[in-house]
C-alpha positions in Angstrom: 0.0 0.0 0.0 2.8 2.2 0.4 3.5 2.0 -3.2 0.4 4.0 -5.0 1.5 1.8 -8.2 0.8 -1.6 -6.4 -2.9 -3.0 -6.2 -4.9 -3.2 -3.2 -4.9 -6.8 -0.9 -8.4 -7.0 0.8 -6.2 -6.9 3.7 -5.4 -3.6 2.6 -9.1 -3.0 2.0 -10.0 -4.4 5.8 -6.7 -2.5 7.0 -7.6 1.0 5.8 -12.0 0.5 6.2 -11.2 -0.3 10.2 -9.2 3.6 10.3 -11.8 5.1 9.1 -14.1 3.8 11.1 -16.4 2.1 8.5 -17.0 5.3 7.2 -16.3 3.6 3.5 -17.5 0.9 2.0 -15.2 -1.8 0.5 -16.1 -0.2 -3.3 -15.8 3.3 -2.0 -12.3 2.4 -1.1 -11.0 1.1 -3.7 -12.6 4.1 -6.1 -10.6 6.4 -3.6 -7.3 4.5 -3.9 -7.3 4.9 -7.8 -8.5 8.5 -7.5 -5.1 8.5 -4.9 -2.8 6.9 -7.5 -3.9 10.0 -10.2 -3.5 12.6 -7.3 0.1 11.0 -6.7 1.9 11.9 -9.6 5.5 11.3 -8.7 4.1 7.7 -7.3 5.7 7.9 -4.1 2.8 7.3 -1.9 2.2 10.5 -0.7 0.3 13.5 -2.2 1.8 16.8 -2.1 0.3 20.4 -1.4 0.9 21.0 -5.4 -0.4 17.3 -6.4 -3.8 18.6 -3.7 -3.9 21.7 -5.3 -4.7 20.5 -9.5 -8.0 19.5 -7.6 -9.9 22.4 -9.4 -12.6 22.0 -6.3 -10.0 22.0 -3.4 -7.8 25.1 -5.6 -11.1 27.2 -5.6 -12.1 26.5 -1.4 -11.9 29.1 0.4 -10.7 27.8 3.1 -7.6 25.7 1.1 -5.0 26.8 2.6 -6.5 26.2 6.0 -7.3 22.7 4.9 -3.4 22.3 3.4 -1.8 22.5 6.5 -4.2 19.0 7.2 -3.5 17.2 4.0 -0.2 18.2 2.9 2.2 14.4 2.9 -0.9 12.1 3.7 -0.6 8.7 1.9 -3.5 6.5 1.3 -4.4 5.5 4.6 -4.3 8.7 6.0 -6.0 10.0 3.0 -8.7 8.3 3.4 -9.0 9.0 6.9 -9.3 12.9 5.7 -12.0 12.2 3.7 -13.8 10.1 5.9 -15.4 13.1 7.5 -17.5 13.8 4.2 -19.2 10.5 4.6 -22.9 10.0 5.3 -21.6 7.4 7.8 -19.1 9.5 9.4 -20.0 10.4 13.6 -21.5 14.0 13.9 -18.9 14.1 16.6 -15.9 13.6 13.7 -17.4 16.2 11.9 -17.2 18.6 14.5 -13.9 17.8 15.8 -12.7 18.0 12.1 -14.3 21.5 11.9 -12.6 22.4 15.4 -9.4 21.9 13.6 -10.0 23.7 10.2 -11.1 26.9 12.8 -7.8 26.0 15.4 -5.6 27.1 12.9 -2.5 27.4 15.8 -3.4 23.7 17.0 -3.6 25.2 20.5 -6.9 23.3 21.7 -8.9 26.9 21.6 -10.6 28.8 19.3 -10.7 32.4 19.6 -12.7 35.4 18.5 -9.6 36.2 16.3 -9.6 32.3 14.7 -13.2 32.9 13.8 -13.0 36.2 12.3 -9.8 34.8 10.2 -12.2 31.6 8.9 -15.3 34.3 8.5 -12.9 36.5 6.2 -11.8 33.6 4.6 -15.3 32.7 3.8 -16.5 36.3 2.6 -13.4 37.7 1.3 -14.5 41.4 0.2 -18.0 40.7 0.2 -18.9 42.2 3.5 -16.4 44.7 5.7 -14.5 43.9 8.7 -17.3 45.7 10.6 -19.8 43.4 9.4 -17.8 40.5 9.9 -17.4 41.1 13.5 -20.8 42.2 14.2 -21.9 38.8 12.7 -19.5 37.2 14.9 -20.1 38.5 18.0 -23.8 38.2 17.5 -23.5 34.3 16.7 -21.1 34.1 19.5 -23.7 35.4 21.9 -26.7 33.9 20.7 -24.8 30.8 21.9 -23.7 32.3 25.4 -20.4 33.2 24.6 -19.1 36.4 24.9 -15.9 38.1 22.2 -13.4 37.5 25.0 -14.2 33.9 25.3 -11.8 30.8 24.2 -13.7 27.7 22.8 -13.1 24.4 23.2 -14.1 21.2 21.1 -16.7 20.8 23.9 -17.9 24.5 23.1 -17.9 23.1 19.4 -20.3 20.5 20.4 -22.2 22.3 22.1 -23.2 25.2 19.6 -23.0 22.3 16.4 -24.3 19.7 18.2 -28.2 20.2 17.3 -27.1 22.1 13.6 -28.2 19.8 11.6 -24.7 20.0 10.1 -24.5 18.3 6.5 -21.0 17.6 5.1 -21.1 14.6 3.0 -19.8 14.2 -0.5 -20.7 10.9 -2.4 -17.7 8.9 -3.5 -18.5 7.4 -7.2 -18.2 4.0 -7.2 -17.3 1.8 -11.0 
């Protein structure tokens, strides 16, 4: 598996569905391990910021470079580990705690007023001013009893997402 030019074992299969979680389906993997092998260009079992970035749908997020610093090196298993959060299967806790990180940009466990406002901007770009932005923010922040000054936690995370309805799921095409 290390090789992205060698074929799957169903070891491999069983190996990488039991990381995830059983957030994949045997199929789903092995449609996300030959998507892998075209991502991996060089063929060195790894896929590079550069080799992430020729995904026209990942170039054009807004939050890309947010997400590189999560994706940048992974090879397959961890790969699909990454995705694993899109999936209708995937734990609403998982989803949150892989929001908590796109927003902890320092890795420091908190999330601040300032960590927002950088994900907000990130989000609107020049489509609303800085004003706006942190009126929004603060409003948000206090409809869920927070105040500017405070420092969230996953826990806080859970908290305010928890009863969202939060939908992040992205269907993986199966031959």
């Amino acid at each position: 598996m290390g090789n992205s030019s060698s074929m799957l074992t169903q070891y491999d299969i069983e190996e990488v569905q039991q990381h995830c979680d059983n957030t994949f389906s045997q199929q789903e993997i092995v449609s996300l391990y030959q998507r892998f092998c075209q991502l991996d260009r060089k063929g060195g079992g790894f896929i590079s910021t550069e080799e992430f970035l020729s995904v026209p749908e990942f170039a054009v997020n807004p939050l890309s470079q947010r997400l590189l610093r999560m994706v940048d090196g992974l090879n397959f298993k961890e790969f699909v580990a990454f995705l694993s959060v899109f999936s209708p299967r995937a734990s609403l806790h998982h989803k949150i705690d892989f929001i908590f990180k796109v927003y902890d940009s320092d890795c420091n466990g908190k999330v601040t007023f300032h960590d927002m406002l950088d994900v907000l901007r990130d989000l609107t770009g020049q489509f609303i001013s800085e004003q706006q932005r942190e009126q929004v923010l603060i409003r948000v922040l206090e409809e869920a009893g927070y105040a500017k000054d405070s420092s969230l936690g996953l826990s806080d995370f859970e908290k305010i997402l928890g009863n969202s309805g939060l939908k992040m799921e992205v269907e993986v095409p199966v031959d």
